[in-house]
VEXDO-215326 format. One record per residue (C-alpha): residue in one letter; y, x, z; residue number from 1. Coordinates in steps of 0.25 Angstrom, whole numbers. Example, Ala and Ser with C-alpha at 12.3 -4.5 7.8 and 13.67 -1.06 7.14 Angstrom:
<pts>
<pt rest="A" Y="-18" X="49" Z="31" nr="1"/>
<pt rest="S" Y="-4" X="55" Z="29" nr="2"/>
</pts>
This chain:
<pts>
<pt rest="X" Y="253" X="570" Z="318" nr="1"/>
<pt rest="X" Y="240" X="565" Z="314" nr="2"/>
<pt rest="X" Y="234" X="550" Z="315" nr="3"/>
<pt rest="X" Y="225" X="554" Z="325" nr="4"/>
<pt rest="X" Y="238" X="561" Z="334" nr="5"/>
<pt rest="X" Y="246" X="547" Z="330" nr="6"/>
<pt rest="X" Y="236" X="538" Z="334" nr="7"/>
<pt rest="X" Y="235" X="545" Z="347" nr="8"/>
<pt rest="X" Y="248" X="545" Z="351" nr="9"/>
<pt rest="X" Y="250" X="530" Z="349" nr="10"/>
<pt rest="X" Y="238" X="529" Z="357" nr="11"/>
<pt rest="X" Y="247" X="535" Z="367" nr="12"/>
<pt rest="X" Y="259" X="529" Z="366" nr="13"/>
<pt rest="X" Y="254" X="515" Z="366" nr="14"/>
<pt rest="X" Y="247" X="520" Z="380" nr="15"/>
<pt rest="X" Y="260" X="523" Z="387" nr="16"/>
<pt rest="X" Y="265" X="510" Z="378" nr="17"/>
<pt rest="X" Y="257" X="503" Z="385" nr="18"/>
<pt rest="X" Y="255" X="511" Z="400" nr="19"/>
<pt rest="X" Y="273" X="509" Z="399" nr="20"/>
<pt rest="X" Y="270" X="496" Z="399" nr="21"/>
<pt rest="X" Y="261" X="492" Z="409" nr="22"/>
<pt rest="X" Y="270" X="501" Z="417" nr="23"/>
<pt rest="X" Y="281" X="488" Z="415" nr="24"/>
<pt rest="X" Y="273" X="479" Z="420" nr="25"/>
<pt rest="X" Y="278" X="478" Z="436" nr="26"/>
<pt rest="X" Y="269" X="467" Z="445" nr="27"/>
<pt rest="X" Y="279" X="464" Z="455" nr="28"/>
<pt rest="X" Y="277" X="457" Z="470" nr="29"/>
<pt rest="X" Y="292" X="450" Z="475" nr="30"/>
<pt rest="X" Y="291" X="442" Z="489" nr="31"/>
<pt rest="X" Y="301" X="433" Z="491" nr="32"/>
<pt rest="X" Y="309" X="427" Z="502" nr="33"/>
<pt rest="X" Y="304" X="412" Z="501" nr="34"/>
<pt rest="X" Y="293" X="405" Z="503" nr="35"/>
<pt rest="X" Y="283" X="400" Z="495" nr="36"/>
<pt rest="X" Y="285" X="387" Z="488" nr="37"/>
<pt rest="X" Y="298" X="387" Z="490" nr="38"/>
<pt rest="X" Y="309" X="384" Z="478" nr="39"/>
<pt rest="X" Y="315" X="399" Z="478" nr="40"/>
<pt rest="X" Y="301" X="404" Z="479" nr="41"/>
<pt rest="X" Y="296" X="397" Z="466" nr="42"/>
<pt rest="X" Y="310" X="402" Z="460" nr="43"/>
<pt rest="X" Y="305" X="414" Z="463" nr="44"/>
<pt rest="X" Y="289" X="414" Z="457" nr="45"/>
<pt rest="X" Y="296" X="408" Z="446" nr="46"/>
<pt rest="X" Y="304" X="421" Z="444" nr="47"/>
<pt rest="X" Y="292" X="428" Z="445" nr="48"/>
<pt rest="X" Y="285" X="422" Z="432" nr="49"/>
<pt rest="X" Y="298" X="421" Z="426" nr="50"/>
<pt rest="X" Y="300" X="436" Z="427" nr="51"/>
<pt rest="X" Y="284" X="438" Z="422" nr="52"/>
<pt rest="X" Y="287" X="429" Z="410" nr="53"/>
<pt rest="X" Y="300" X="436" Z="405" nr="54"/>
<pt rest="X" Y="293" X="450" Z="407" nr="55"/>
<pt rest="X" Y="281" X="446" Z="400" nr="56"/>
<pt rest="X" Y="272" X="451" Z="411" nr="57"/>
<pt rest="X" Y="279" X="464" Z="414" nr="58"/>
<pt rest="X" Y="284" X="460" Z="428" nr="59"/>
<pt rest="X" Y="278" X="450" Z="437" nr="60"/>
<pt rest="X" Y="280" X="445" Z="451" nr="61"/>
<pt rest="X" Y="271" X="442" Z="461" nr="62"/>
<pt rest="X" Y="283" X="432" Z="469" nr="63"/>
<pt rest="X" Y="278" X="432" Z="484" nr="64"/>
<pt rest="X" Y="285" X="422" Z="495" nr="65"/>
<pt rest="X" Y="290" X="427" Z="509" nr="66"/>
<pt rest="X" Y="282" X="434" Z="517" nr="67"/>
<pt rest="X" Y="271" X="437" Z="507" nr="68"/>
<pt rest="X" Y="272" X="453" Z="508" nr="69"/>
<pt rest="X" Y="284" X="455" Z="518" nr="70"/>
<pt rest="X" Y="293" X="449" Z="528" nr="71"/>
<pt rest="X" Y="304" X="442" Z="522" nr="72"/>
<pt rest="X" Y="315" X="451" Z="526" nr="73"/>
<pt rest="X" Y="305" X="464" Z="522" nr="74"/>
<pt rest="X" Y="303" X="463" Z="505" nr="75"/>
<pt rest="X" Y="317" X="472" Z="505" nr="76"/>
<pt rest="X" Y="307" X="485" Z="512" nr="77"/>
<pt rest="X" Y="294" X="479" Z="504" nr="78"/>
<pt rest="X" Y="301" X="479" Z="491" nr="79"/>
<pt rest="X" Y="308" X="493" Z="492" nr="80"/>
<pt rest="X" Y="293" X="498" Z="497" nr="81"/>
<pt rest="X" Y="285" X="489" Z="486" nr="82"/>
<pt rest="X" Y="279" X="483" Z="494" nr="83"/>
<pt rest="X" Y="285" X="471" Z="487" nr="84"/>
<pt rest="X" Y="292" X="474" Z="472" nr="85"/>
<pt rest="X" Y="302" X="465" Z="476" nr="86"/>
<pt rest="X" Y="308" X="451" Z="483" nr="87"/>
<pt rest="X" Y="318" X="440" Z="482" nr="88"/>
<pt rest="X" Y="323" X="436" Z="494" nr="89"/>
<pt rest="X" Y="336" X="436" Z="504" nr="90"/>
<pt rest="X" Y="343" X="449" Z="503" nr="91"/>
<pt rest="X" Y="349" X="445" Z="519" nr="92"/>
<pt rest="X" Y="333" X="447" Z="524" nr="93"/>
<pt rest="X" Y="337" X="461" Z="525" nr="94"/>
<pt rest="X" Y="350" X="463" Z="532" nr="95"/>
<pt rest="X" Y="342" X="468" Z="545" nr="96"/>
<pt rest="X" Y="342" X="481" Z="534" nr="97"/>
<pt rest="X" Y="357" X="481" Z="530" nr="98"/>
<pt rest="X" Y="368" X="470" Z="533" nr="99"/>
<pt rest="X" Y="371" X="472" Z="517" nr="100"/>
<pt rest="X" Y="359" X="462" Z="514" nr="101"/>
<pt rest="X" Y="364" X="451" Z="523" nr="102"/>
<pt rest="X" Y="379" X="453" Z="514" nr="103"/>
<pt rest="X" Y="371" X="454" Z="500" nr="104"/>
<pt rest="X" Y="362" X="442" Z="505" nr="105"/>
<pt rest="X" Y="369" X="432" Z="510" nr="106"/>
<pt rest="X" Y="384" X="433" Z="513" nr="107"/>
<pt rest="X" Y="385" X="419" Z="521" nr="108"/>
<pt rest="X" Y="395" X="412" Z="513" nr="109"/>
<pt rest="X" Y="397" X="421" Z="497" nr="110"/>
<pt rest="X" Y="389" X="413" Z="490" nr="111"/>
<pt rest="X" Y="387" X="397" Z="487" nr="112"/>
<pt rest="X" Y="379" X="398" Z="475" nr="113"/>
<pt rest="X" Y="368" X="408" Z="468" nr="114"/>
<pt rest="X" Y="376" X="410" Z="459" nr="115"/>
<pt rest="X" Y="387" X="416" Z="467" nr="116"/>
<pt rest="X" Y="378" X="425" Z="474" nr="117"/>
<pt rest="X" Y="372" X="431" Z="460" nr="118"/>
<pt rest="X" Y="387" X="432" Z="456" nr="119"/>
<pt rest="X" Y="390" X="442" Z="466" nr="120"/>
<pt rest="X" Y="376" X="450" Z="463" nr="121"/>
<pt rest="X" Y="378" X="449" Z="448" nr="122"/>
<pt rest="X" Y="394" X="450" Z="445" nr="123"/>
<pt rest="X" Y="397" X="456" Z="460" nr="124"/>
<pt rest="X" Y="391" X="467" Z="462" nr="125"/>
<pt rest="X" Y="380" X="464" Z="472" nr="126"/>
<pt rest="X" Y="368" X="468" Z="463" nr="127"/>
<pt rest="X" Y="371" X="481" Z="463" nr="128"/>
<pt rest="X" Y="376" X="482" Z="476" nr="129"/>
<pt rest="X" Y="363" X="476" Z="481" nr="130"/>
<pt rest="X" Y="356" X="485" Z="474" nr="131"/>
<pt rest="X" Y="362" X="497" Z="481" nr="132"/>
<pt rest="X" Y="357" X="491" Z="495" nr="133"/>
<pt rest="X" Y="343" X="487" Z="489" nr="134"/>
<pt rest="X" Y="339" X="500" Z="481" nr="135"/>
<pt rest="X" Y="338" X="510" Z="493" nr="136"/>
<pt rest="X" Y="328" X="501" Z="498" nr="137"/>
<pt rest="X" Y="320" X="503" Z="486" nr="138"/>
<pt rest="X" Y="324" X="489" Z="480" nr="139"/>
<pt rest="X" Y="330" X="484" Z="469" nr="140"/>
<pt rest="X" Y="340" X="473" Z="468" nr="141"/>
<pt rest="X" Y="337" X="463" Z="454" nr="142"/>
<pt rest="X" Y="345" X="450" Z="458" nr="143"/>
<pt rest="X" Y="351" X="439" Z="466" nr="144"/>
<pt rest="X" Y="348" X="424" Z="467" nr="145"/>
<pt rest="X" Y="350" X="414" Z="477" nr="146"/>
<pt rest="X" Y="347" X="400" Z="479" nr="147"/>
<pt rest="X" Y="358" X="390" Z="483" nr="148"/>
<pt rest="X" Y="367" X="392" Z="494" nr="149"/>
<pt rest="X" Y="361" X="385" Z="507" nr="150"/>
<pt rest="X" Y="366" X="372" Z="512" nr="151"/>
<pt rest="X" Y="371" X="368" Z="524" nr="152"/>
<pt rest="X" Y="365" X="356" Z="531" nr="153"/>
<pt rest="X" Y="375" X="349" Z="540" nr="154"/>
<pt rest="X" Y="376" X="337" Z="549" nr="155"/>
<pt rest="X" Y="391" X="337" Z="548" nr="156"/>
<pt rest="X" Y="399" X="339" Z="535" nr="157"/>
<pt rest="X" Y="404" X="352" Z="535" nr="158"/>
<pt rest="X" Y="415" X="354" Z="523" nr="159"/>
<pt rest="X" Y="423" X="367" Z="529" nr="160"/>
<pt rest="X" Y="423" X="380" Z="534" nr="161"/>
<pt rest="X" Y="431" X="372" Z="544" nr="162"/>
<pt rest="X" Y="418" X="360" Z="545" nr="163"/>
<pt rest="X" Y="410" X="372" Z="550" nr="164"/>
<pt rest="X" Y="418" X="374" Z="565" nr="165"/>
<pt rest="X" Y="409" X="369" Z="574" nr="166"/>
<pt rest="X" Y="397" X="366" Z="567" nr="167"/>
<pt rest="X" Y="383" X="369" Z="574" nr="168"/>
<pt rest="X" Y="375" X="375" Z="562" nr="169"/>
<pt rest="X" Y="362" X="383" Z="559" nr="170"/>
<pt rest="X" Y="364" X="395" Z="553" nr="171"/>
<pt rest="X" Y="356" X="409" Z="553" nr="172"/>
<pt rest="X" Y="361" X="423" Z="562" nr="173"/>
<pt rest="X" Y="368" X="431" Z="554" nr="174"/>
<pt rest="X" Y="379" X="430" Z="542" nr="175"/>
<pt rest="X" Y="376" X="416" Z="542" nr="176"/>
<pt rest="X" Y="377" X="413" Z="555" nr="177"/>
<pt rest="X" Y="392" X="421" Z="558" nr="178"/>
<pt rest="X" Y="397" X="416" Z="546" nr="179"/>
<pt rest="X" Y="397" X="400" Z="551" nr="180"/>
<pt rest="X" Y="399" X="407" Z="564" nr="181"/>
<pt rest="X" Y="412" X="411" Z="559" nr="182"/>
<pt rest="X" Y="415" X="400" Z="552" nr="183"/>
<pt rest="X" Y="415" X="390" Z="563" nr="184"/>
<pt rest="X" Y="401" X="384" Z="566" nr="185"/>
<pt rest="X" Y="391" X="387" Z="576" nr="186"/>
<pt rest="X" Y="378" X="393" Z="570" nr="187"/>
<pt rest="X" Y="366" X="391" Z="576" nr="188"/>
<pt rest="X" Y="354" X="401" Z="575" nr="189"/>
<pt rest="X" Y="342" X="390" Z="570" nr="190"/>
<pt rest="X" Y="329" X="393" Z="561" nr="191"/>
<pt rest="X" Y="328" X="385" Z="547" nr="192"/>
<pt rest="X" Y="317" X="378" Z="554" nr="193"/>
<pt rest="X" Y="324" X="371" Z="564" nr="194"/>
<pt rest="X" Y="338" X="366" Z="556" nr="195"/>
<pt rest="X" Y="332" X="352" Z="554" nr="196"/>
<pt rest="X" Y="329" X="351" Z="568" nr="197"/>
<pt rest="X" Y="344" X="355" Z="572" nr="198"/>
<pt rest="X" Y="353" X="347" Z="563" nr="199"/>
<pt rest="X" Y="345" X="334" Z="566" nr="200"/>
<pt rest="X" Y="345" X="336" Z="580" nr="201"/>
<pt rest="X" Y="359" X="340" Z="579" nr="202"/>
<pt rest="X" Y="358" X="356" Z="585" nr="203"/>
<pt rest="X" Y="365" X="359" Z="573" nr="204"/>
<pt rest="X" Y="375" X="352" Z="563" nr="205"/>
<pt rest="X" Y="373" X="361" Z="551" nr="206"/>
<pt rest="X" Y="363" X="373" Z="545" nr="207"/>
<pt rest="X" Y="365" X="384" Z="536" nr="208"/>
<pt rest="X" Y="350" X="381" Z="530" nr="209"/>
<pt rest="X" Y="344" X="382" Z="515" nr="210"/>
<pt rest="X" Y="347" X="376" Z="503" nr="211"/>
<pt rest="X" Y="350" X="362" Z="502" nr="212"/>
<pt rest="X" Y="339" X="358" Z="494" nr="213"/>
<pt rest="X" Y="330" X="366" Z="507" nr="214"/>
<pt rest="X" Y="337" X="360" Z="516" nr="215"/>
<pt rest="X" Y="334" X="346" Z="510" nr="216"/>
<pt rest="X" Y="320" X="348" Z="512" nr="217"/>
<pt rest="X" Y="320" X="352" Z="525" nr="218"/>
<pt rest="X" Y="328" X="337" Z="527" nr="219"/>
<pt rest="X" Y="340" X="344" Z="531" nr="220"/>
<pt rest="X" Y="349" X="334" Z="525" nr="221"/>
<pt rest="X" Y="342" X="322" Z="534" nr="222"/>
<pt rest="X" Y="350" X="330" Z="547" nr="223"/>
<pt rest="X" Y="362" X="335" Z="540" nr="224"/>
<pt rest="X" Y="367" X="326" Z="531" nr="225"/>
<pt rest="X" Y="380" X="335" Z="528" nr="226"/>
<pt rest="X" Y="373" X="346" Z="519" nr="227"/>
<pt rest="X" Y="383" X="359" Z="514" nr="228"/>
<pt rest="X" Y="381" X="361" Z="499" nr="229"/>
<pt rest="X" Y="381" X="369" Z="492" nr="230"/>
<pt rest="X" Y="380" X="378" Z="502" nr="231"/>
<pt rest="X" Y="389" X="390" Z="502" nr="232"/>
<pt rest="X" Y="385" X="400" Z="515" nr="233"/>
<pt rest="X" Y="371" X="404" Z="514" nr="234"/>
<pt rest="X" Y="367" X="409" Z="499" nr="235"/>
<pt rest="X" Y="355" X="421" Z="501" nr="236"/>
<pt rest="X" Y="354" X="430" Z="490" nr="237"/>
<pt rest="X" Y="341" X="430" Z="485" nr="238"/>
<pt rest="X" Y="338" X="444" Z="479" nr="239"/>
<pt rest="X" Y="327" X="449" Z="469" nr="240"/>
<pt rest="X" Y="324" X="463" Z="472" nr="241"/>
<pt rest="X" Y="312" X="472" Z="467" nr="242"/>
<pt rest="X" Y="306" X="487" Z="471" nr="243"/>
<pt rest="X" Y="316" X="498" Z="467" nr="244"/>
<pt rest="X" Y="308" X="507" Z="462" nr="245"/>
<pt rest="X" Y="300" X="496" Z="454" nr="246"/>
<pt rest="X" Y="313" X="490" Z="449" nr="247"/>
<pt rest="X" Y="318" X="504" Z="443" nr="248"/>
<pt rest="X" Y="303" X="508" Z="438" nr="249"/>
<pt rest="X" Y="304" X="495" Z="428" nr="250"/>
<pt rest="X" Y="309" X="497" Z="413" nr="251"/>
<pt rest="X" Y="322" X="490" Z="409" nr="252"/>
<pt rest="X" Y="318" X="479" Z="402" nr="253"/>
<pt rest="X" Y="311" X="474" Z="414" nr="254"/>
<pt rest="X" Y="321" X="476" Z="423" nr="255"/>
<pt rest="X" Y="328" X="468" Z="413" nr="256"/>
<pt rest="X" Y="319" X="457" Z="415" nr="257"/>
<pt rest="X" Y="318" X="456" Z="431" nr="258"/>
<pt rest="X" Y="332" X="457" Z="431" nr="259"/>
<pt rest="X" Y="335" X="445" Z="423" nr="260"/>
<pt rest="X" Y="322" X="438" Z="428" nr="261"/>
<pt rest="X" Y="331" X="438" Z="443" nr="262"/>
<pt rest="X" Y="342" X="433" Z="435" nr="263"/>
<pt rest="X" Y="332" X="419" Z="429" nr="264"/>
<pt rest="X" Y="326" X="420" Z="446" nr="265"/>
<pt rest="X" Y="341" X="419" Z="452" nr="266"/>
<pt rest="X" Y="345" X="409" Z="441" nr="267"/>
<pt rest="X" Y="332" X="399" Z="443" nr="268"/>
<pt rest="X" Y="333" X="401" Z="459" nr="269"/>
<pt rest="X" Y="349" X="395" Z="459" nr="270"/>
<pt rest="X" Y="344" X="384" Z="449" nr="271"/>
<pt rest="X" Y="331" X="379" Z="455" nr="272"/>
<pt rest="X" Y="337" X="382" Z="469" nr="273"/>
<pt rest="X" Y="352" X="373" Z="466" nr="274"/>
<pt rest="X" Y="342" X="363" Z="459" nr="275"/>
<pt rest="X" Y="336" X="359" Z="472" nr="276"/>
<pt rest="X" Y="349" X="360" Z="481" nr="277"/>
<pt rest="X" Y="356" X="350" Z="471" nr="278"/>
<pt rest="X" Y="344" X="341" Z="470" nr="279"/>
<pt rest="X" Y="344" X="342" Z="484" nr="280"/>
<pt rest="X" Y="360" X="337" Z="483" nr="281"/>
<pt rest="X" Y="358" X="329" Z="473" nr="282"/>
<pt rest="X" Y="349" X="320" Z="483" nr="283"/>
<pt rest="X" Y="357" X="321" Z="494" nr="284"/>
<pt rest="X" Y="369" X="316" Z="489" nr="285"/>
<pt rest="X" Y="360" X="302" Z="484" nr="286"/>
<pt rest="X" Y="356" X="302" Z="499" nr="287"/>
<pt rest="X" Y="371" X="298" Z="504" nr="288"/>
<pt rest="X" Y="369" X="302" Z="519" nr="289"/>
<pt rest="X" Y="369" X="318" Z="515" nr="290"/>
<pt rest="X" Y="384" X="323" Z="511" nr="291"/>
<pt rest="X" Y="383" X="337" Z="504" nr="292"/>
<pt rest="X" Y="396" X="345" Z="508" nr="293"/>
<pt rest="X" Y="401" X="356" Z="498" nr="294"/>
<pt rest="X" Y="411" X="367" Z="504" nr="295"/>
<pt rest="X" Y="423" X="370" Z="494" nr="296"/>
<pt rest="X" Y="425" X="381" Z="489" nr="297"/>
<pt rest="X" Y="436" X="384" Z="498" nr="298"/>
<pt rest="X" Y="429" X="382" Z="511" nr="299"/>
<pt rest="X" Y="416" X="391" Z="506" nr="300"/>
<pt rest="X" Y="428" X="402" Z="505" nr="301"/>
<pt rest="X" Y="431" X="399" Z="518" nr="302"/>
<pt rest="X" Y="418" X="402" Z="523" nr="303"/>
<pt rest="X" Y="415" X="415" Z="515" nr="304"/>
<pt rest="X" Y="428" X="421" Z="521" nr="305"/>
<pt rest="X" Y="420" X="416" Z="534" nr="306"/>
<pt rest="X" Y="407" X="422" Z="531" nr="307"/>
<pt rest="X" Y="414" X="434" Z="524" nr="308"/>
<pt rest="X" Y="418" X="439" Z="539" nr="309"/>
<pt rest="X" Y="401" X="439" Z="542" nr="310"/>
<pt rest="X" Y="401" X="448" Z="530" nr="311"/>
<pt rest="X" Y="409" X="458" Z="536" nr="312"/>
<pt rest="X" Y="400" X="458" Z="547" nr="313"/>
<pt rest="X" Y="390" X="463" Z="539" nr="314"/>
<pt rest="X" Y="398" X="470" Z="531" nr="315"/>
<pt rest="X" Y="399" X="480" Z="541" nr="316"/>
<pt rest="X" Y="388" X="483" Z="543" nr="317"/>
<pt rest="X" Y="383" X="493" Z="534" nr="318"/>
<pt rest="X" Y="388" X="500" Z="521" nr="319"/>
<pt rest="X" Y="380" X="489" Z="510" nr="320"/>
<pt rest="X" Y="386" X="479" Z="517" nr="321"/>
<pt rest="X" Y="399" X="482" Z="516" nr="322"/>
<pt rest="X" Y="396" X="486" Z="503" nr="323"/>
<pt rest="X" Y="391" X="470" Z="501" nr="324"/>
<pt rest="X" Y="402" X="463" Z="507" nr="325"/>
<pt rest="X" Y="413" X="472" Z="498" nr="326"/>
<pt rest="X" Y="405" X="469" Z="487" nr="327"/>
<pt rest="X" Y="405" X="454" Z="490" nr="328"/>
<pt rest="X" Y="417" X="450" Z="495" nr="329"/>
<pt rest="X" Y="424" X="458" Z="483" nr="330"/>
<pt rest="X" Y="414" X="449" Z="474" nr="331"/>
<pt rest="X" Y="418" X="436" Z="480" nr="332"/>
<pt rest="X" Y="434" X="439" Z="481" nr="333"/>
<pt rest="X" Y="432" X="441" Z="466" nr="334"/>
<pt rest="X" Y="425" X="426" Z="464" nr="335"/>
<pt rest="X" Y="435" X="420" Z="473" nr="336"/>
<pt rest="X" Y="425" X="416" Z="483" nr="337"/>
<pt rest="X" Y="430" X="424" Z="495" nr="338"/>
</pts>
């Protein structure tokens, strides 16, 4: 070969050296399930310049609150069409599609801690099997986080399984709602709006809210000075899920990088986000007129054996649901926490 012929073909080589990789660069838009300014919310734009730093540049993410391109409960269809390249959000928003996401999302009851709920994705089984429901909507499934497990705001201390017979309480339609049902209370249908209003006016004794640092802030322990927490029923599942197609097109090495970049995301969420709750604690304690109730570990059996019942329900009714609650409930027997 002469000089002339090996000059050309570095020439050329350095061209598809360099046209590969610009192909590795991916601009990415996610929307999100939370507001702007809220404290998941700049978890989450954190993530995003995380993920850009880590990458040197080769994947960014344009982080978009709720509502921005879509409906809430309509990024699953715009991420599988590309609309959107991906979300994080509450994996329940779409169980009008298939009971399996209301399972997957939030079992009422299986979880009191993030890191319970990433237990099961990561040593259980559920990534994968999440990833057989996503993928034939075009999307793929990258991780799980979660913040704290919602508190209970109560009037009355409420200790037991047994403490709930009775007790007038706020809590959503749905796996929520049977599973106090069930458990002895009378659930009430009311919006987050109007929970203030009802426990000091006494319509209601006790709510299946937010988080305790949220429910702080709205002035919740003013009403109901008998707070549950930890809490132990309500724990979301906050998935991170990307376009399919886009996902399989990226090299390894980046694949690499978003994966472990959900992992810093689902790690930085449960700190910041258990921070608050127990600052939150914390100051209520120094009040003295607020007494934080903390169910054993006992009595939060008790009322996942409760909720497990609800599971069922929605066990039956299609194919991935069942194939969620097996999954589960095989995964909890093994921990010792069914």
């Amino acid at each position: 070969m002469t000089l002339k012929q090996i000059l050309a073909a570095t020439v050329v080589a350095g061209f598809w050296s360099t046209a590969a990789f610009a192909q590795e660069t991916y601009q990415l838009k996610f929307q999100s399930s939370d507001n702007s300014g809220t404290a998941a919310f700049e978890v989450q734009q954190d993530w995003a310049k995380h993920l850009a730093e880590v990458s040197g540049g080769r994947i960014t993410v344009e982080m978009l609150p709720v509502g921005s391109i879509v409906e809430y409960n309509e990024t699953l269809d715009a991420v599988g069409a590309g609309i959107l390249d991906g979300h994080i959000t509450d994996s329940s928003y779409f169980t009008g599609k298939d009971a399996a996401f209301a399972l997957i999302g939030n079992p009422v009851g299986a979880y009191s801690s993030a890191e319970e709920l990433r237990g099961f994705f990561n040593d259980g089984g559920g990534k994968d099997l999440y990833n057989e429901i996503l993928n034939p909507y075009g999307v793929q499934f990258l991780g799980a986080a979660a913040q704290t497990a919602e508190a209970i705001p109560s009037k009355v201390p409420i200790d037991s399984v047994d403490d709930l017979k009775g007790v007038k309480m706020r809590a959503p339609e749905g796996m929520v709602q049977s599973a106090f049902a069930a458990a002895g209370a009378s659930p009430v249908n009311l919006p987050q709006s109007e929970v203030f209003t009802s426990l000091d006016k006494g319509v209601i004794s006790a709510a299946d809210a937010t988080t305790l640092a949220t429910n702080d802030s709205m002035g919740l322990h003013d009403v109901a000075k008998h707070p549950i927490w930890p809490g132990f029923h309500s724990l979301p599942l906050n998935e991170v899920s990307m376009n399919k197609a886009k996902w399989d097109a990226m090299p390894d090495d980046l694949k690499q990088i978003m994966t472990e970049s959900v992992t810093y995301y689902a790690d930085d969420l449960a700190k910041r986000i258990t921070e608050r709750d127990e600052a939150v604690a914390e100051k209520l304690r120094a009040r003295g007129d607020v007494t934080i109730h903390s169910w054993s570990e006992e009595e939060k059996k008790k009322f996942r054996q409760i909720a497990q019942d609800q599971w069922q329900v929605f066990a039956e009714r299609s194919e991935n649901a069942r194939k969620v609650f097996d999954r589960l409930t095989a995964y909890l027997k093994e921990e010792g926490r069914l």
